[in-house]
Gaussian input, Z-matrix of N, CA and C with variables (Angstrom, degrees):
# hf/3-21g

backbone

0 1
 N
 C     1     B1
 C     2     B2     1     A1
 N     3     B3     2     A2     1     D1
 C     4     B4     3     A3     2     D2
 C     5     B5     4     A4     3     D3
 N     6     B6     5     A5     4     D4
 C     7     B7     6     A6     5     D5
 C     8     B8     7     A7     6     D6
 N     9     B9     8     A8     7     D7
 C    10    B10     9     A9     8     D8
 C    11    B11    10    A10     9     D9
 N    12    B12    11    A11    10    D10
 C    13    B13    12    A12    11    D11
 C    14    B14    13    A13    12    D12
 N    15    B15    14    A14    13    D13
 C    16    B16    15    A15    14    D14
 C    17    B17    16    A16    15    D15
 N    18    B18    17    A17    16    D16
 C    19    B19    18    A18    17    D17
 C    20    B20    19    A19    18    D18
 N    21    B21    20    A20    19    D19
 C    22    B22    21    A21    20    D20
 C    23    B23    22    A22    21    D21
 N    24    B24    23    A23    22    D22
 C    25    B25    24    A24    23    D23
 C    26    B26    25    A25    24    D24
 N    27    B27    26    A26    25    D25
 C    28    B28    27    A27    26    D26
 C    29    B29    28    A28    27    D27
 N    30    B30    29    A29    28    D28
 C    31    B31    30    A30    29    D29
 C    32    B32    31    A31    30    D30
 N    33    B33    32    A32    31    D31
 C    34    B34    33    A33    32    D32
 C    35    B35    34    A34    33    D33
 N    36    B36    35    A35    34    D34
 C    37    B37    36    A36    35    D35
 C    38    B38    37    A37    36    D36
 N    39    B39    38    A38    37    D37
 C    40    B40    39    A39    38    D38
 C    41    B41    40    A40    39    D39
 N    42    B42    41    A41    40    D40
 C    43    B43    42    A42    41    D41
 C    44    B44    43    A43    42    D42
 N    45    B45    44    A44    43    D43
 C    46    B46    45    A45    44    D44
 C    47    B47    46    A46    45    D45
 N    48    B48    47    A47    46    D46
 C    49    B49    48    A48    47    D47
 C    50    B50    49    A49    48    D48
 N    51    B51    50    A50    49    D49
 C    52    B52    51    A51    50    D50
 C    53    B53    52    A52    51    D51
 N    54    B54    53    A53    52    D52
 C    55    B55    54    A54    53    D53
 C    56    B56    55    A55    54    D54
 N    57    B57    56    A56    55    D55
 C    58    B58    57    A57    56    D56
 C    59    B59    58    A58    57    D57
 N    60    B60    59    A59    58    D58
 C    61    B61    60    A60    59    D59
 C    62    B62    61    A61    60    D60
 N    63    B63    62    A62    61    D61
 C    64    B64    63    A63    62    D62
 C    65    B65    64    A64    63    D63
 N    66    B66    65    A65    64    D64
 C    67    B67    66    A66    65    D65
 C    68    B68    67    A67    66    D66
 N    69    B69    68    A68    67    D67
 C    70    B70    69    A69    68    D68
 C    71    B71    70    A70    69    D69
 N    72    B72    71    A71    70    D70
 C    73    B73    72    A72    71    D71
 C    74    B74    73    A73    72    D72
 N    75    B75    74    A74    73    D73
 C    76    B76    75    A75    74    D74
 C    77    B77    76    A76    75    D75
 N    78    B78    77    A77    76    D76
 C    79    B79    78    A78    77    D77
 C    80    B80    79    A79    78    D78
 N    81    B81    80    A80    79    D79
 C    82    B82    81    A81    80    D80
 C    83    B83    82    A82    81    D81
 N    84    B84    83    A83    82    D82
 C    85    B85    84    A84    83    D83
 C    86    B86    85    A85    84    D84
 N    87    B87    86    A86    85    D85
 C    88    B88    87    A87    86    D86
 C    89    B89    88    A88    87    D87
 N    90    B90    89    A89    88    D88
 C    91    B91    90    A90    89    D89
 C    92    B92    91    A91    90    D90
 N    93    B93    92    A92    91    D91
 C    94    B94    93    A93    92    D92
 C    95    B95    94    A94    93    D93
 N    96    B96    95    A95    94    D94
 C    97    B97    96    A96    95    D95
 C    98    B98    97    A97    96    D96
 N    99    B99    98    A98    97    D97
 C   100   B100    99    A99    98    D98
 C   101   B101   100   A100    99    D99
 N   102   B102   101   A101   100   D100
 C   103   B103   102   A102   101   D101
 C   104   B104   103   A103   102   D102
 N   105   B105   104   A104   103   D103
 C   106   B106   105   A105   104   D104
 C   107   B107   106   A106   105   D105
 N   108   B108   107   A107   106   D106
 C   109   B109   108   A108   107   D107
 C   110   B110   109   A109   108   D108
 N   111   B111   110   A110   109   D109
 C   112   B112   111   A111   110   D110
 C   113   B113   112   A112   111   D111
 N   114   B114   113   A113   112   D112
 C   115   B115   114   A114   113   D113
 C   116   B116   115   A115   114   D114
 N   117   B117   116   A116   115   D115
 C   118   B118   117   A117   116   D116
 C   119   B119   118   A118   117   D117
 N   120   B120   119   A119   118   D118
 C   121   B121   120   A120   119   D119
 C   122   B122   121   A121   120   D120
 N   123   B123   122   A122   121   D121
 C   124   B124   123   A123   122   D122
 C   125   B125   124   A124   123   D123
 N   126   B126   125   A125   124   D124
 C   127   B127   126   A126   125   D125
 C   128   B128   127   A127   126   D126
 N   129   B129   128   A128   127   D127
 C   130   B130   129   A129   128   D128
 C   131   B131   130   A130   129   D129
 N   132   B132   131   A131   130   D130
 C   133   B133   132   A132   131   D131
 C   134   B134   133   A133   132   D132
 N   135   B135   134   A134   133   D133
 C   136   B136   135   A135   134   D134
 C   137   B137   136   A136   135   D135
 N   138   B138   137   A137   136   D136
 C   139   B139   138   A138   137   D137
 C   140   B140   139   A139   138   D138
 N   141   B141   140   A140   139   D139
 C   142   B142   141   A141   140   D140
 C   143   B143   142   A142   141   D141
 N   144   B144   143   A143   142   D142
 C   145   B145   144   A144   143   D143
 C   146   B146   145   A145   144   D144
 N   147   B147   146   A146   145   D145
 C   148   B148   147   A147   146   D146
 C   149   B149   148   A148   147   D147
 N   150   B150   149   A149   148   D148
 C   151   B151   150   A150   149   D149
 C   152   B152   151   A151   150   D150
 N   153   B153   152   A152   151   D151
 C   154   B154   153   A153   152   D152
 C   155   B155   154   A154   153   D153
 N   156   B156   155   A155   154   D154
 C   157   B157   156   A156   155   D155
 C   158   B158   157   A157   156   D156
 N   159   B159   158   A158   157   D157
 C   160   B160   159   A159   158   D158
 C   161   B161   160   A160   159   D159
 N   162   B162   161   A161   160   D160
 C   163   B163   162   A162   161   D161
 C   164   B164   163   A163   162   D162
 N   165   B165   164   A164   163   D163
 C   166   B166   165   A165   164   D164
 C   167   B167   166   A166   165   D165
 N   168   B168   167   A167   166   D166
 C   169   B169   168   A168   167   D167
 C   170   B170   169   A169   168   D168
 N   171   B171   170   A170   169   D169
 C   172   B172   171   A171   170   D170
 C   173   B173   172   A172   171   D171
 N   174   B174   173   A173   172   D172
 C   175   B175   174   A174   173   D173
 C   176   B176   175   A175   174   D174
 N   177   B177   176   A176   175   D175
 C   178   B178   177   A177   176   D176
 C   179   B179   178   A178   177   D177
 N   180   B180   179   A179   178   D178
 C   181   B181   180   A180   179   D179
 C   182   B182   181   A181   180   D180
 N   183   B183   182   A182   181   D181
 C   184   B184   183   A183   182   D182
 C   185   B185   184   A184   183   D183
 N   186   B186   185   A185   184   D184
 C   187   B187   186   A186   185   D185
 C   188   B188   187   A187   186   D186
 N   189   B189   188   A188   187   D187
 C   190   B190   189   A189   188   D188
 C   191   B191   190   A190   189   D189
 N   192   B192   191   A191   190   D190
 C   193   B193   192   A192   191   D191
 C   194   B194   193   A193   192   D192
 N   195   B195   194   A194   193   D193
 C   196   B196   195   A195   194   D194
 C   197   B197   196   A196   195   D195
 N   198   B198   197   A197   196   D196
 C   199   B199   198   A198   197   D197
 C   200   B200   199   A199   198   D198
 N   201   B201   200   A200   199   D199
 C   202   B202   201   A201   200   D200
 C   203   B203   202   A202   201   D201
 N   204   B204   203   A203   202   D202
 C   205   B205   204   A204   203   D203
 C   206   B206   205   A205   204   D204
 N   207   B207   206   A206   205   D205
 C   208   B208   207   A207   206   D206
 C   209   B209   208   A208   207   D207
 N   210   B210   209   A209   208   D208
 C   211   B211   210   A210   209   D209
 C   212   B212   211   A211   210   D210
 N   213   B213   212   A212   211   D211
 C   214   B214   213   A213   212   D212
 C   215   B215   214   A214   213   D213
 N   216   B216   215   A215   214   D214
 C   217   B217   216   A216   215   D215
 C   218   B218   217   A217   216   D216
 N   219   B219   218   A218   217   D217
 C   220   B220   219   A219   218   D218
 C   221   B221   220   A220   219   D219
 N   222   B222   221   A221   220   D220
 C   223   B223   222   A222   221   D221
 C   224   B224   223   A223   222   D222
 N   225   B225   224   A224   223   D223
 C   226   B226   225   A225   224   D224
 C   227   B227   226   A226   225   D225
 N   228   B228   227   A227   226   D226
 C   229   B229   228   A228   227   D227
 C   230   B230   229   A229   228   D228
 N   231   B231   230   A230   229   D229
 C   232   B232   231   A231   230   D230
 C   233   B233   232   A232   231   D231
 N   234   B234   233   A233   232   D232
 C   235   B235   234   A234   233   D233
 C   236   B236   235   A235   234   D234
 N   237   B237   236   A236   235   D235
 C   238   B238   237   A237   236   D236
 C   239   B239   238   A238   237   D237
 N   240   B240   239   A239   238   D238
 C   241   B241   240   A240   239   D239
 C   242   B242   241   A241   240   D240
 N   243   B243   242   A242   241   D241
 C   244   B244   243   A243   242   D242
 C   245   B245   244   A244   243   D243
 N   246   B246   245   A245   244   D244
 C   247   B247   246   A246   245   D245
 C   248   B248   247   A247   246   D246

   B1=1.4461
   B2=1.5278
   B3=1.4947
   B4=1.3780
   B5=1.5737
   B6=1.7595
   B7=1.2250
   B8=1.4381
   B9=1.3863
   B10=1.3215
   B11=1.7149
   B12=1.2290
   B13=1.0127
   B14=1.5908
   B15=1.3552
   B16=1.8483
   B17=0.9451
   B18=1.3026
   B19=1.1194
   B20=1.8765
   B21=1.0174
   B22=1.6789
   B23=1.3864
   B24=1.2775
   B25=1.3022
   B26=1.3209
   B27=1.3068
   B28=1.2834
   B29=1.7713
   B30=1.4625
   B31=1.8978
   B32=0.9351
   B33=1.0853
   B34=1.2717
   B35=2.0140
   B36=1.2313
   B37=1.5555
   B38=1.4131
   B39=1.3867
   B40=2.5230
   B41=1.2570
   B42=1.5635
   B43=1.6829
   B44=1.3532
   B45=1.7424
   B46=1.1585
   B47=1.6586
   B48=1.3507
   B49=1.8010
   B50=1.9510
   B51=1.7485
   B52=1.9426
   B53=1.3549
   B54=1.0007
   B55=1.2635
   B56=1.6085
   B57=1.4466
   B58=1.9911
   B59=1.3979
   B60=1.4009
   B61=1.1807
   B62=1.5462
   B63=1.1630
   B64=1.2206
   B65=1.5224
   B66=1.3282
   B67=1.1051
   B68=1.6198
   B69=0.9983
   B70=1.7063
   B71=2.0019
   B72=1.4573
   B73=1.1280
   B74=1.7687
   B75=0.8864
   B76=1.5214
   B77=1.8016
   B78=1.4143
   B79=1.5229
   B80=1.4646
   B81=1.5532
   B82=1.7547
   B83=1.7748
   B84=1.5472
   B85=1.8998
   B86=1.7994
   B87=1.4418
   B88=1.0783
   B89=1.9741
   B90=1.1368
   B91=1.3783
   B92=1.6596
   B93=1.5200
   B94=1.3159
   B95=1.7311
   B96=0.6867
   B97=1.5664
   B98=1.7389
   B99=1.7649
   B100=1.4005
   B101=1.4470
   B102=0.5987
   B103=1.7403
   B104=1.6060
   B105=1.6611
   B106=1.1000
   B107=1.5534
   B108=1.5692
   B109=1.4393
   B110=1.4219
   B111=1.5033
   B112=1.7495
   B113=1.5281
   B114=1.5617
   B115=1.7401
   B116=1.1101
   B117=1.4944
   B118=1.7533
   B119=1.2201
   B120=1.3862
   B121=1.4065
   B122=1.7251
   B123=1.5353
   B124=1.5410
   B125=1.3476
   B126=1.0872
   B127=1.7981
   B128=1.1500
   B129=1.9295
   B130=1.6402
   B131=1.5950
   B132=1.2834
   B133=0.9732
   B134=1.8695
   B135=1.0191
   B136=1.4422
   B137=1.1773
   B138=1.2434
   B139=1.3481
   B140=1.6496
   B141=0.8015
   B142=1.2628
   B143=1.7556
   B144=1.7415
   B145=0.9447
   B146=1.8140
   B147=1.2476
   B148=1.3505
   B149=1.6976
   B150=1.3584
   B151=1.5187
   B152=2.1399
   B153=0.9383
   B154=1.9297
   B155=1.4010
   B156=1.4948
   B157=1.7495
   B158=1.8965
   B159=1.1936
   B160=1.8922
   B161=1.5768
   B162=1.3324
   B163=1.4117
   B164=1.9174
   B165=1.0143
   B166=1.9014
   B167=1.6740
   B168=2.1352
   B169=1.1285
   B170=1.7724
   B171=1.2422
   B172=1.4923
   B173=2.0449
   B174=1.3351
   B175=1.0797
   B176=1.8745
   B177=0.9970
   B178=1.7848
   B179=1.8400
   B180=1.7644
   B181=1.5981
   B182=1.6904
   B183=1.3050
   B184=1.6683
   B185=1.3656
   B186=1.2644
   B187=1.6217
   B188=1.8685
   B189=1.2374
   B190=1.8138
   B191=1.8990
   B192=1.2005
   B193=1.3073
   B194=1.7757
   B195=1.4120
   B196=1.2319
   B197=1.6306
   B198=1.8204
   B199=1.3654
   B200=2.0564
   B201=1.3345
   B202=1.7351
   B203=1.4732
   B204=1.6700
   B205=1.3958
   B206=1.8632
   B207=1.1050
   B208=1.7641
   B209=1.7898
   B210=1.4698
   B211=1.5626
   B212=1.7686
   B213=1.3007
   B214=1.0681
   B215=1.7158
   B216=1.3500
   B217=1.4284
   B218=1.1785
   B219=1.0271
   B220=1.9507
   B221=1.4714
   B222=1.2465
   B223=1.6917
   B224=1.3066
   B225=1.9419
   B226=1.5129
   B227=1.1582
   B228=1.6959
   B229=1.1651
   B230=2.2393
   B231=0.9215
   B232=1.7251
   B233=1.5933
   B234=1.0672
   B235=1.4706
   B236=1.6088
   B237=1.0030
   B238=1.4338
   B239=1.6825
   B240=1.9120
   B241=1.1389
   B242=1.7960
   B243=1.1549
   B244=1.3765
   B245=1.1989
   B246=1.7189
   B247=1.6280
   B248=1.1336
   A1=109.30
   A2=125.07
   A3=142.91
   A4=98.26
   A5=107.75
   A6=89.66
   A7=128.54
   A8=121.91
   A9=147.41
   A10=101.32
   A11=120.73
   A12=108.52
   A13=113.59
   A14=116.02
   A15=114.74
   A16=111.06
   A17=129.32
   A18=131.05
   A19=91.39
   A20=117.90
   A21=112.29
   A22=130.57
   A23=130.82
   A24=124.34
   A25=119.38
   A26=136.02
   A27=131.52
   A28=128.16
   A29=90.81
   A30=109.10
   A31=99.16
   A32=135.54
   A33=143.27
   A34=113.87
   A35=99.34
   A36=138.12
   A37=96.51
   A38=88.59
   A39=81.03
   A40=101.50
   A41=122.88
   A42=121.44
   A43=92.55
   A44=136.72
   A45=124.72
   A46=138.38
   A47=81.00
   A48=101.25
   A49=105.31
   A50=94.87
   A51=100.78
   A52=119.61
   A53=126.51
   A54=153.63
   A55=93.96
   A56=93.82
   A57=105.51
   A58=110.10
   A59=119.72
   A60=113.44
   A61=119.94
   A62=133.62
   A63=108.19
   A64=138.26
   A65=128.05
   A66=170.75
   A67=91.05
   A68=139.13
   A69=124.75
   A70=97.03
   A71=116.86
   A72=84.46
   A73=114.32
   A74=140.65
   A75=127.20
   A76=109.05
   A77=113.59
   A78=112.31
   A79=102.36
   A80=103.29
   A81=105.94
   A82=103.37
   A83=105.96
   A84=96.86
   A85=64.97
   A86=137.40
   A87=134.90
   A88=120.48
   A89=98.10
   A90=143.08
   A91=85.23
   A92=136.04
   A93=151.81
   A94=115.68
   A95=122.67
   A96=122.26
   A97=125.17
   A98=98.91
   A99=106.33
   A100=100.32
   A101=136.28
   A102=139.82
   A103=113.64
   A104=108.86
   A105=136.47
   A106=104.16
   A107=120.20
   A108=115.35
   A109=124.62
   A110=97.00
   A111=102.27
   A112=116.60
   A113=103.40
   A114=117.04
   A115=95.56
   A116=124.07
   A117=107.30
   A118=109.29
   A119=120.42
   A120=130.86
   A121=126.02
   A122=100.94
   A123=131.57
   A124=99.16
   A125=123.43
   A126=122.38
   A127=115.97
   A128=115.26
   A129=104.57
   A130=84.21
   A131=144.53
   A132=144.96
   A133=112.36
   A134=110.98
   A135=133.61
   A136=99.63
   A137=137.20
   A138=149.76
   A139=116.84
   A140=112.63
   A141=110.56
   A142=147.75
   A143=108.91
   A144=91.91
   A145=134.13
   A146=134.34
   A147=134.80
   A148=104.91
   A149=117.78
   A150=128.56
   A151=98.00
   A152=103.33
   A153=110.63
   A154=98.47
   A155=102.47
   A156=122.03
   A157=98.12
   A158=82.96
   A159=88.41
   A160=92.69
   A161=122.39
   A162=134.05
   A163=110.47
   A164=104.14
   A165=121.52
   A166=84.50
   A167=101.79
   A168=130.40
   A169=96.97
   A170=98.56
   A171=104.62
   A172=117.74
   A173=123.12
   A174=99.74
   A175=111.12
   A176=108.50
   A177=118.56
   A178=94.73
   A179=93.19
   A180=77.61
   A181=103.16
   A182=103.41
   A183=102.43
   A184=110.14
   A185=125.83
   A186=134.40
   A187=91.42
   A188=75.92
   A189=92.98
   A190=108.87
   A191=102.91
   A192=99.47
   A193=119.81
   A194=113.14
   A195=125.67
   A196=132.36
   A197=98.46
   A198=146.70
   A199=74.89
   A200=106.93
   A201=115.85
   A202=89.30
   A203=124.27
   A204=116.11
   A205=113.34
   A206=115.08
   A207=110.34
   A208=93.04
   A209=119.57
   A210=109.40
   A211=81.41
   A212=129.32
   A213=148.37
   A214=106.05
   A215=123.06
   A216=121.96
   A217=127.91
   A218=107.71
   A219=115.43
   A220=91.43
   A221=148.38
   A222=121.39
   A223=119.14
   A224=103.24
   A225=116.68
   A226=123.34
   A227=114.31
   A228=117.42
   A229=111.55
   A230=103.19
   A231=108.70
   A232=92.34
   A233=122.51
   A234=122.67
   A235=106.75
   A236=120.46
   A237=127.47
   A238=91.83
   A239=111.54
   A240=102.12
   A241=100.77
   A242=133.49
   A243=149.87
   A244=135.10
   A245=111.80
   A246=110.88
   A247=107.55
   D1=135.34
   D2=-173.74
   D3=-95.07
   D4=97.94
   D5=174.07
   D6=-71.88
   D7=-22.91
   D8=-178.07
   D9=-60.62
   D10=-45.59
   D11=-174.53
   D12=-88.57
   D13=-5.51
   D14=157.15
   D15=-69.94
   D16=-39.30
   D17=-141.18
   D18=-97.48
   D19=-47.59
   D20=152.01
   D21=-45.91
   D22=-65.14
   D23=141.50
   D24=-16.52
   D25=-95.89
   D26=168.92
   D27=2.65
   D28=-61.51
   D29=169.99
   D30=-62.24
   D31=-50.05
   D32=-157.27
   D33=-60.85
   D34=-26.43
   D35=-176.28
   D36=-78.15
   D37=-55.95
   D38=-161.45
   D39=-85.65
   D40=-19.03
   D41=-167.17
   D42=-126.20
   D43=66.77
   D44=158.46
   D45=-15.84
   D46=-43.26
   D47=-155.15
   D48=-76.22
   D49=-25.88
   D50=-173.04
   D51=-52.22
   D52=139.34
   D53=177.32
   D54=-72.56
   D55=97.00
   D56=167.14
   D57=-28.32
   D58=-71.05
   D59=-165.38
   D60=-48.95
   D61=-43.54
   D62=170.63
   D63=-73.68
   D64=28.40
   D65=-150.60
   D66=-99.68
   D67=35.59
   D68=-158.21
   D69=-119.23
   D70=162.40
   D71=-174.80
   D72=-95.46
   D73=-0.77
   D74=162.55
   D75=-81.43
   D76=33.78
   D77=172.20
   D78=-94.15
   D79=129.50
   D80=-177.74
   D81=-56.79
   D82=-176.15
   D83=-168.93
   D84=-111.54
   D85=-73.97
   D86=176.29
   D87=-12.89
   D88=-109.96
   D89=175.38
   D90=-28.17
   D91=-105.42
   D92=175.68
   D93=-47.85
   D94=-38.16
   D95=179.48
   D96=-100.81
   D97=-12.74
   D98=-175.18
   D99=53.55
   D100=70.54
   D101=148.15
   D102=-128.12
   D103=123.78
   D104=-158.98
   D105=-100.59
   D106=-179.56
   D107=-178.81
   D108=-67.81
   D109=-12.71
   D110=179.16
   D111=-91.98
   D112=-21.91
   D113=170.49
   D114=-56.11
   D115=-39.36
   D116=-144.96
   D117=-99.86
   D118=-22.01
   D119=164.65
   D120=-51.94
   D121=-33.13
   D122=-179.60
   D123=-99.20
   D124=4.34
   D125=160.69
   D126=-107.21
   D127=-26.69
   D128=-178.88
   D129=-76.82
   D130=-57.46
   D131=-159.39
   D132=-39.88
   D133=-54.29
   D134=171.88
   D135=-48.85
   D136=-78.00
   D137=174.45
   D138=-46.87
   D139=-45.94
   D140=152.56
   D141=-65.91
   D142=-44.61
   D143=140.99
   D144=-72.95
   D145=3.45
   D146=-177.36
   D147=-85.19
   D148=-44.34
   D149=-162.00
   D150=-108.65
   D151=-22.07
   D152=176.71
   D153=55.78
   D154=65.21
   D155=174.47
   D156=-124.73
   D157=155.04
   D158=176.58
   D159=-115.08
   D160=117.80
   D161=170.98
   D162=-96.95
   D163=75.70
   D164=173.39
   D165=-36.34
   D166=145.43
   D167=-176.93
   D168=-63.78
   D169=-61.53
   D170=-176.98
   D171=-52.04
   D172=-15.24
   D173=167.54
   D174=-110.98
   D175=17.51
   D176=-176.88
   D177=-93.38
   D178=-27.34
   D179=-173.79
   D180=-101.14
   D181=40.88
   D182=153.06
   D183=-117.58
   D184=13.79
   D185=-171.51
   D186=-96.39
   D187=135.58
   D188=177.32
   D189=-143.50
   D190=-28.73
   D191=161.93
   D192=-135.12
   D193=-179.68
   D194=154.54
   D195=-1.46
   D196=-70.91
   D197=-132.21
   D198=-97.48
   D199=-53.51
   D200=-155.32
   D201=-66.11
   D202=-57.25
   D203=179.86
   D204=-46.85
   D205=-54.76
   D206=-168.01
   D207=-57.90
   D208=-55.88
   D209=-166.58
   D210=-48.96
   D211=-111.23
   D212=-161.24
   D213=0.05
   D214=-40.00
   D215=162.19
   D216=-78.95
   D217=-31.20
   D218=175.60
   D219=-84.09
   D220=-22.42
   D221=167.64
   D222=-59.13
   D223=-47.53
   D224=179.69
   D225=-51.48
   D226=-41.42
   D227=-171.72
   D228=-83.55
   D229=2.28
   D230=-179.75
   D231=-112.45
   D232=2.78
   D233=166.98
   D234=-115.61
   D235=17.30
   D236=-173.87
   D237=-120.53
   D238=-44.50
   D239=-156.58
   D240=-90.29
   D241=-4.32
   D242=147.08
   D243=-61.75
   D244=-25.80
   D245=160.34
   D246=-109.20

């Protein structure tokens, strides 16, 4: 599984309108993607229902880019595949 590419997809979901290409992972979610506090809420959501992970408020708000969401899922999921 490509987490990068769920995790694109996903955006891809709350911000119809974005231009794929900047979709890369050191693109800010702010700054580069225009996604605001309600985008990102509707992205853990997205992401969550897609992968059936619970992403806590408190660690979404250490995501600042792209790159921070895929680590942040690929930890969960090797802690999923370990318990």
């Amino acid at each position: 599984m490509d987490v990068f590419e769920l995790v694109k997809k996903a955006i891809l979901k709350v911000e119809p309108g974005l231009d794929e290409s900047k979709i890369i992972p050191a693109a800010m979610l702010k700054e580069d993607l225009d996604l605001d506090s309600l985008d990102r809420v509707e992205l853990a959501l997205a992401l969550e229902d897609e992968l059936g992970l619970y992403l806590q408020d408190e660690e979404m708000g250490d995501i600042f880019t792209v790159g921070d969401i895929v680590a942040l899922i690929e930890s969960k999921l090797k802690v999923e595949k370990k318990g």
